[in-house]
C-alpha positions in Angstrom: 33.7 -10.1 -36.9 30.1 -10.8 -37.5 28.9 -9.3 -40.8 25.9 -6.7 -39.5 25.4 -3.4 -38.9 23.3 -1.9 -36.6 20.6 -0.8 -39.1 20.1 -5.1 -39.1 19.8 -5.3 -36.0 16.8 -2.6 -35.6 15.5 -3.6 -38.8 15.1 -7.6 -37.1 14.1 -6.1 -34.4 11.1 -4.1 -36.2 10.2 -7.6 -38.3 10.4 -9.7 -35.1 9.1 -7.9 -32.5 12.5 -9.5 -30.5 14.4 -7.2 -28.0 17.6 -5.8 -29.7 20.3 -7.9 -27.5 18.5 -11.2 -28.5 18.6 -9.9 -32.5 22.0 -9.0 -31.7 22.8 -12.0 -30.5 20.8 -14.1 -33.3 22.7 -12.2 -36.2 26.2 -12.9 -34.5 25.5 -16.4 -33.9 23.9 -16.9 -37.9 27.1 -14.5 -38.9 24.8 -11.5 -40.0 22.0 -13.9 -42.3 18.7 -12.4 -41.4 16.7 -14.6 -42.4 18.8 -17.6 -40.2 18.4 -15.3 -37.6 14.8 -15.8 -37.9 15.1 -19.0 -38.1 16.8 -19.1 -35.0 14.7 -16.5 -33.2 11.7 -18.8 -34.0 13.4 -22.1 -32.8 14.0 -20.1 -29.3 10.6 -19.6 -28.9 11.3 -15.3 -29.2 9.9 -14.4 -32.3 7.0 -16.1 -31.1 6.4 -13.2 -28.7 6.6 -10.4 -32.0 3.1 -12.3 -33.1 1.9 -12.6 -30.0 2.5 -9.2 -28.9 -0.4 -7.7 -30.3 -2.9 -9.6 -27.9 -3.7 -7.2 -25.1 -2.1 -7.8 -21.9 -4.8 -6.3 -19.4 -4.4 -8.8 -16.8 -1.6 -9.6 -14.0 -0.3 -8.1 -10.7 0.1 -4.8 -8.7 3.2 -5.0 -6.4 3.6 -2.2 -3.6 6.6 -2.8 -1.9 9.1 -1.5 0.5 12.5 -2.0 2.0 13.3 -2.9 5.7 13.2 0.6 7.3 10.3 1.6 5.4 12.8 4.5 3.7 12.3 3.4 0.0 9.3 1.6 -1.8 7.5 1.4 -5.2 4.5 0.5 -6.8 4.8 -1.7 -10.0 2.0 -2.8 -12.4 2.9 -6.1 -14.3 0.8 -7.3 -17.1 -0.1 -10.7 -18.2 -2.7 -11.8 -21.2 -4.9 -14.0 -18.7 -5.8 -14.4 -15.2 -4.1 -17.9 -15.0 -0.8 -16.9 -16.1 -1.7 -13.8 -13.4 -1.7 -16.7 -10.6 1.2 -18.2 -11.4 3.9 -18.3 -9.1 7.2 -18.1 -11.2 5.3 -14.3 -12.9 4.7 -13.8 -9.2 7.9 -14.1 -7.8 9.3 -12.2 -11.1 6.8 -9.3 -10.5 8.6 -9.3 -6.8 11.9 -9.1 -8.1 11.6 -6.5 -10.6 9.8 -4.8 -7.5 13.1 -4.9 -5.4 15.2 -3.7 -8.3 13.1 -0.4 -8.3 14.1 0.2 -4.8 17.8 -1.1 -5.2 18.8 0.4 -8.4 16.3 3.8 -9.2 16.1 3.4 -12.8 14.7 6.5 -14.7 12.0 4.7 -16.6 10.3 1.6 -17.9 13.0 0.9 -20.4 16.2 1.8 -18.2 14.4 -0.3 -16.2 14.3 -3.4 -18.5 18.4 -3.1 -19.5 18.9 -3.0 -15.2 20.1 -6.3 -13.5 17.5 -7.6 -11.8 17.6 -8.0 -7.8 19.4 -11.6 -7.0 20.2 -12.5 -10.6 22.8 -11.9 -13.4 20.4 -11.3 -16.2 18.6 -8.3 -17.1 14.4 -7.5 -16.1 14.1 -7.5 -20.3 16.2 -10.7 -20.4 14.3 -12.2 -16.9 11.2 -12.0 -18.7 12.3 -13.3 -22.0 13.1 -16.4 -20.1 9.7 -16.2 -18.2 8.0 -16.3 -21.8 9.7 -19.3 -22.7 8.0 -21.2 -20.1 4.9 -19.7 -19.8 4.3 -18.3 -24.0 1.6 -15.6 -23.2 2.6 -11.9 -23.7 3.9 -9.9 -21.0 4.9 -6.3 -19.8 6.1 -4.0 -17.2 3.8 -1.4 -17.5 4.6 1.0 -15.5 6.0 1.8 -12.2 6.6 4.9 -9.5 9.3 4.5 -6.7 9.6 6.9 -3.7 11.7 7.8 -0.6 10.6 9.0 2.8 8.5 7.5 6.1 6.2 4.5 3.5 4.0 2.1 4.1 2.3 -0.4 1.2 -0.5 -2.0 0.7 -1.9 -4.5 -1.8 -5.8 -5.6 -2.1 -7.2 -8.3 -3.8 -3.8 -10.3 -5.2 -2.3 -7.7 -6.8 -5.5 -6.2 -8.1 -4.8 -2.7 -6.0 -1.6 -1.5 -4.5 -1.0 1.2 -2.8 2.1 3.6 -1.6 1.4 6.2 0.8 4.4 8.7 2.3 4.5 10.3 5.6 6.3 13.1 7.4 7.0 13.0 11.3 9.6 13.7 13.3 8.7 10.7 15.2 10.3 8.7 12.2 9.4 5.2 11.9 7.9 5.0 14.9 4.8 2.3 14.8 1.8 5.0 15.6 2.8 6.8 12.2 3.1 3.7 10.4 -0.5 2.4 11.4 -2.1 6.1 10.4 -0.4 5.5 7.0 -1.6 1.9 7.0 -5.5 3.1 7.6 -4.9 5.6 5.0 -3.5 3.3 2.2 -6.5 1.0 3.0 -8.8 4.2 2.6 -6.9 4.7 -0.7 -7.7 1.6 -2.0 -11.1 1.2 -1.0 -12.5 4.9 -1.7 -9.8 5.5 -4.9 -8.9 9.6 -4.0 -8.0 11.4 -7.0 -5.9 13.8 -4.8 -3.7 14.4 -2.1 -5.2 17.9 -0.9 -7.3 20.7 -2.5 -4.4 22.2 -3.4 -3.8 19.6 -5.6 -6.7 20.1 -7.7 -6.0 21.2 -11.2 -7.8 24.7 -11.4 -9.4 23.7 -15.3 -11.3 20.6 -12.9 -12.4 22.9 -10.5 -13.9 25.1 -13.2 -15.2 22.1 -15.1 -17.1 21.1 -11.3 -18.4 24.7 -11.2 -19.8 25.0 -14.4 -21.6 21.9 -14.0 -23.1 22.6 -11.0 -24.4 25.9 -12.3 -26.0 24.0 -14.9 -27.5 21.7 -12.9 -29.1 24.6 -10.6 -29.9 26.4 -14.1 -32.1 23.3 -14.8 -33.6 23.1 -11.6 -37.1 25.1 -11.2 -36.5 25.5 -7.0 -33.3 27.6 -8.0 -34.9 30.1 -10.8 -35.6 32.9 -8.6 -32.7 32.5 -5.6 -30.2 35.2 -6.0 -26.7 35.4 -7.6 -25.1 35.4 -4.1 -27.3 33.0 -3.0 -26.6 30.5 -5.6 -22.7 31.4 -5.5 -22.9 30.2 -1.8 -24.7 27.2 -2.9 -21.5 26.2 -5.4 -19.1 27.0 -2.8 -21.1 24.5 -0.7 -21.2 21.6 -3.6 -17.5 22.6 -4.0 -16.7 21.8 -0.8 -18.4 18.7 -1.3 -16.3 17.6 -4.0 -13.2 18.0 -1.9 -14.3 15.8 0.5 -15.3 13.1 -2.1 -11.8 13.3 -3.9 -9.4 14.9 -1.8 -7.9 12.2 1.0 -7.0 14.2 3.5 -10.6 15.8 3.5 -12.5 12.5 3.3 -14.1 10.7 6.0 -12.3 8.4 7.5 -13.7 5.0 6.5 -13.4 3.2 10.3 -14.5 6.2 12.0 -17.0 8.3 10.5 -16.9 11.0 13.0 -13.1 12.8 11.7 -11.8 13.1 8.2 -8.7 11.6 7.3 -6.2 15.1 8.5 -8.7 15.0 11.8 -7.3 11.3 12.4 -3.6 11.9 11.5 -3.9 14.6 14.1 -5.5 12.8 16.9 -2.8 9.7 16.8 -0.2 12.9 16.6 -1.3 14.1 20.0 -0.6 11.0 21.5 3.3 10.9 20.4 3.0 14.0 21.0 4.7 14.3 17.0 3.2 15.5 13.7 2.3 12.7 11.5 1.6 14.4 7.9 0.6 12.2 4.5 2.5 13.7 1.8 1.8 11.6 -1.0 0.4 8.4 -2.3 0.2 6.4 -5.5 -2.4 4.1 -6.5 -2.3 1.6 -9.2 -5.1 -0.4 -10.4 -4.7 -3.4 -12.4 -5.8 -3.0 -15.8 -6.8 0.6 -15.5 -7.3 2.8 -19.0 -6.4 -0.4 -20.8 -8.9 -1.0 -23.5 -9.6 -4.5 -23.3 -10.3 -6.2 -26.6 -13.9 -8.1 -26.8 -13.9 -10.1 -29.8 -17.0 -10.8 -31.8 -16.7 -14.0 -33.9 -19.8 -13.6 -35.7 -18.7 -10.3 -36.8 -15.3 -12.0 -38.1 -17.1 -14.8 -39.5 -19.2 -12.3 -41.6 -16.2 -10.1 -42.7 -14.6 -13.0 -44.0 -17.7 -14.2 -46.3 -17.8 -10.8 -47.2 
């Protein structure tokens, strides 16, 4: 029996940055010598990833996928430390397969995610991707991902740069008119970015934010000094309208057809299957988003370090 406890593991884990089975796995096979285990972490290539880890991986694909009867999809963000390593066919193809997991296996999270067997294979996603490092050394991560069940259609723009989900209700099922008005609307996602499904969707703090800045911006405006309280109140309800059909989908206009909004669309393909066709959800992920992308400024590193 190998001579380690679990507090060794963790604590390799912590110095390495190594996932816990390949620590595990490193202590058993150097009989519980940390600093062998190292050793032989290093020689693997793994430990390389702990120093490497702290390079920010803002890059790499959005997968929006879905099974054969359009009944179960996901959206998956999978990060890489450069555009080239982005391209590349083998983090491609793993990005797909981790994709197909998500609809096969409905982890619970990220990191059930990672200890899952991944679609086709016999290794884990965590285990998949350690192997992917080995040939390709740049830092990478599964970000994030949302999976869903129902009548779905996906979309991805730009190589994985957007990808959308969008779920319908009809009783006409699967039949191709619902799939193409959820089609126009994922391409309407993508290009005019929604930050909500509905109105009703609309956090009640945002709409009160909205307000209160529009009252200001009247306040500062010498046309609207003398116009009455009612007045003015039906000039916010007017702007507020406004704003739902700028950020609420299903009260935009639609992109190829400027003369209905997106519910006025879903409605008029409807009437001709004689079938509601409702949107009840989307997700849309954007490569990169909210991740702070480090600029670095060699002069100012040069300078610190005469300093």
């Amino acid at each position: 029996m190998a001579n380690f406890t679990a507090k060794d593991v963790n604590d390799l884990r912590k110095s390495t940055g190594v996932g816990i089975m390949d620590c595990k796995k490193a202590l058993t096979e150097t009989d519980g010598d940390v600093e062998k285990a190292i050793v032989l972490l290093r020689e693997k290539g793994l430990a390389t990833q702990a120093r490497k880890a702290g390079r920010v991986a803002a890059e790499g694909v959005v997968v929006a996928m879905v099974n054969d009867d359009n009944t179960v999809g996901c959206v998956l963000e999978v990060n890489s430390e450069t555009d080239f390593v982005a391209k590349n066919d083998e983090f491609k193809a793993y990005a797909q397969a981790v994709a197909k997991t998500i609809i096969e296996k409905n982890p619970a999270d990220v990191e059930a995610l990672k200890s899952t067997t991944i679609s086709g294979g016999t290794q884990t996603v965590d285990e998949a991707l350690q192997e992917l490092f080995l040939k390709i050394r740049e830092n990478m991560q599964i970000r994030r991902f949302e999976r869903l069940e129902g009548i779905l259609v996906p979309y991805v723009h730009g190589d994985g740069k957007i990808g959308v989900l969008v779920q319908a209700e009809s009783p006409a099922g699967t039949a191709p008119e619902v799939l193409t008005v959820a089609k126009d609307c994922a391409l309407q996602i993508a290009a005019m970015n929604p930050a909500y499904l509905c109105r009703e969707d609309v956090p009640a703090e945002v709409l009160e934010s909205e307000k209160s800045i529009m009252l200001k911006q009247m306040a500062e405006d010498p046309k609207m000094a003398n116009k009455p309280e009612q007045v003015l109140a039906k000039i916010v309800e007017g702007k507020v309208g406004k704003y739902y059909s700028e950020n609420c989908l299903l009260e935009q206009e639609f992109v190829k057809d400027s003369s209905m909004n997106i519910t006025q669309y879903a409605n008029s393909v409807a009437k001709t299957i004689n079938s509601e066709i409702k949107i009840t959800k989307f997700v849309r992920y954007e490569r990169g988003e909210g991740i702070e992308k480090r600029v670095d400024d060699f002069a100012a590193e040069v300078a610190s370090m005469v300093k």
